[in-house]
N, C-alpha and C positions, 0 to 999 in steps of 0.2 A: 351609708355606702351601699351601694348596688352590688347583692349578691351574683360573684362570675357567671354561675348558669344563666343568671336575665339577659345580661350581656352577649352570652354565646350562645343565645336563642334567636334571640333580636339580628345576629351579625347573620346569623345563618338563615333566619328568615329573607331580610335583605335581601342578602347575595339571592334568594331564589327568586324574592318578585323581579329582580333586574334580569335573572336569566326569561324571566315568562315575559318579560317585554322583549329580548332579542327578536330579530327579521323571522328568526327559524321559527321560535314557538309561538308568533301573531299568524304567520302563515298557517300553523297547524288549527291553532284556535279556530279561523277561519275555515278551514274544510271542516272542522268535525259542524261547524255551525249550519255548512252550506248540505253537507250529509242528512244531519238532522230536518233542518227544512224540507230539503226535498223528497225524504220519506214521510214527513206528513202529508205534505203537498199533495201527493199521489197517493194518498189513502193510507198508507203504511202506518205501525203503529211501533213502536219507542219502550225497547223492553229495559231492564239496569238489573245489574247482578252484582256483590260482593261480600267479603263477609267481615263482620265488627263493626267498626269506623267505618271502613267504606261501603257496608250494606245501607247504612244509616246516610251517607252522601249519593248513592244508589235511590233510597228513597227521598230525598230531597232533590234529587234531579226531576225525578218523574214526577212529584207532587207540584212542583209548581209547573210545570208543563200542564197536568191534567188540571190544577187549581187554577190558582192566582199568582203570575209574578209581579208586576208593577202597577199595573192597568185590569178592570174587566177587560175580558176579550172571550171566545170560545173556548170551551175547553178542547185538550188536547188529546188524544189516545197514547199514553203513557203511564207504566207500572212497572214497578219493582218488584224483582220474583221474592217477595220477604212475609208470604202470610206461611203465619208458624202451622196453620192445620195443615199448609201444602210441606212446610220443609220437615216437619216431623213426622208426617205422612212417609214422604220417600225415604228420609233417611232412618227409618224402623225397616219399611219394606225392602228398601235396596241400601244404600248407603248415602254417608253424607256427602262424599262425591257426586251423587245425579241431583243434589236438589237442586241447583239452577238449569242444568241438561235437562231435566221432565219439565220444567215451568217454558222451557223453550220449546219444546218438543209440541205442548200444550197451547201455546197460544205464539208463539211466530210464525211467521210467513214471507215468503219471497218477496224481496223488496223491505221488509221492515229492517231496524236496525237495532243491534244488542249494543249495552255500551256498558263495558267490563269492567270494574273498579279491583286494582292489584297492586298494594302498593308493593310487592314484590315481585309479580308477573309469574309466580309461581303454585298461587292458590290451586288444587287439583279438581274441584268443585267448577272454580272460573273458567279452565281451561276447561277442562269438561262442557262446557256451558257454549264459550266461542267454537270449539266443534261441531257440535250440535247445527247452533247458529247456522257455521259455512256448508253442513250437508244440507240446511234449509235454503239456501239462498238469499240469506241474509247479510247487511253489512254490520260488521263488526269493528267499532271503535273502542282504542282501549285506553284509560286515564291508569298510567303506572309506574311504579318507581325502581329508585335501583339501575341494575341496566335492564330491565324489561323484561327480561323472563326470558320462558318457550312462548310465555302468552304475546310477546308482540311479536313474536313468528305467525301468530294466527290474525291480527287483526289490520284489517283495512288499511286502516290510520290508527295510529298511535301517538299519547304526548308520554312521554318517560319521563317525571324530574330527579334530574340528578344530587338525590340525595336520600340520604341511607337510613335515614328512622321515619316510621311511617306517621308522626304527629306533621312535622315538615312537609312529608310527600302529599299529606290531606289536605293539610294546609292550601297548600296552591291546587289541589284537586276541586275544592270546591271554588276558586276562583274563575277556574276553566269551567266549573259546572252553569255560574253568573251569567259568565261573557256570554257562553255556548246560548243558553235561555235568551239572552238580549237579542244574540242576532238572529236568532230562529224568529222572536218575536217580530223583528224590524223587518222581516222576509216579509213575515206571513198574515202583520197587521201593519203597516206602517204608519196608518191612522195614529195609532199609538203614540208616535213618536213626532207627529207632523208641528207641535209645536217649538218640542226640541229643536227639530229642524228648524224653520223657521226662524227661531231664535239666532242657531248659528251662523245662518242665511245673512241678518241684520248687521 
């Protein structure tokens, strides 16, 4: 017999991938990807901030940007404010609240974009971080859960999934992280994809 918790994991996973296909959240998916691309496009460079679970989704956004997703192709300028000499640095010398605020301070620029991982939109470090961002002139995309915080007060675009522990909210966070990577890719190598195409062309 199937222990209930699998069950009312599984239901609740569910219910969220059918919310991230709604009109609403492919729409969102789509700007944050059209965001993304167009800040590399034009030079910009692709920062990620969060802390636990989603520093660790933070850096697997950026790694396969700057690495490899499916295909060689160039890399990409994208990094994760997550090297421990930067954050134990600041947070001895200031606190653990600026360590994404000096990594942004540090290496953002007008036109680049932060992309904020919360699964509560309350992190003090995160927000700290997308302020930063918006006194730099940067755009701020936020992947968050819950009802979103103050932090989807500060960001761009925001996807909130509505749902209240953050294994769940990661969950579909790094699916949005996927998609996001896909269509930047399709923007900005299409070569990549030209067999696919083709394929469904047939």
């Amino acid at each position: 017999m199937t222990p209930r918790a699998i069950d009312t994991g599984l239901a609740e996973a569910a219910r969220l991938l059918a919310w991230l296909a709604s009109p609403d959240a492919r729409i969102a998916i789509a700007a944050f990807g059209d965001e993304v691309a167009a800040a590399l496009a034009g030079g910009g460079r692709i920062l990620s901030c969060g802390n636990g679970g989603s520093m660790c989704d933070a850096m697997h956004f950026a790694e396969e940007l700057s690495g490899r997703f499916r295909q060689d192709r160039p890399a990409l300028p994208a990094q994760a404010i997550s090297d421990p000499a930067h954050l134990t640095c600041v947070a001895n010398d200031w606190s653990f609240e600026h360590v994404f605020a000096r990594g942004v301070e540090a290496w953002g620029r007008k036109g680049d974009v932060l992309v904020a991982f919360s699964t509560s939109g309350r992190s003090p470090n995160v927000i700290a971080a997308a302020k930063a961002a918006r006194a730099r002139g940067m755009t701020v995309l936020g992947l968050l859960g819950k009802d979103g915080g103050p932090l989807k007060e500060l960001c761009s675009r925001s996807i909130v999934v509505p749902a209240q522990t953050s294994d769940r909210i990661q969950e579909i966070h790094i699916k949005v992280v996927h998609l996001t990577i896909e269509l930047v890719e399709r923007r900005l190598f299409p070569g990549n994809y030209a067999d696919e195409e083709a394929r469904s062309i047939a």
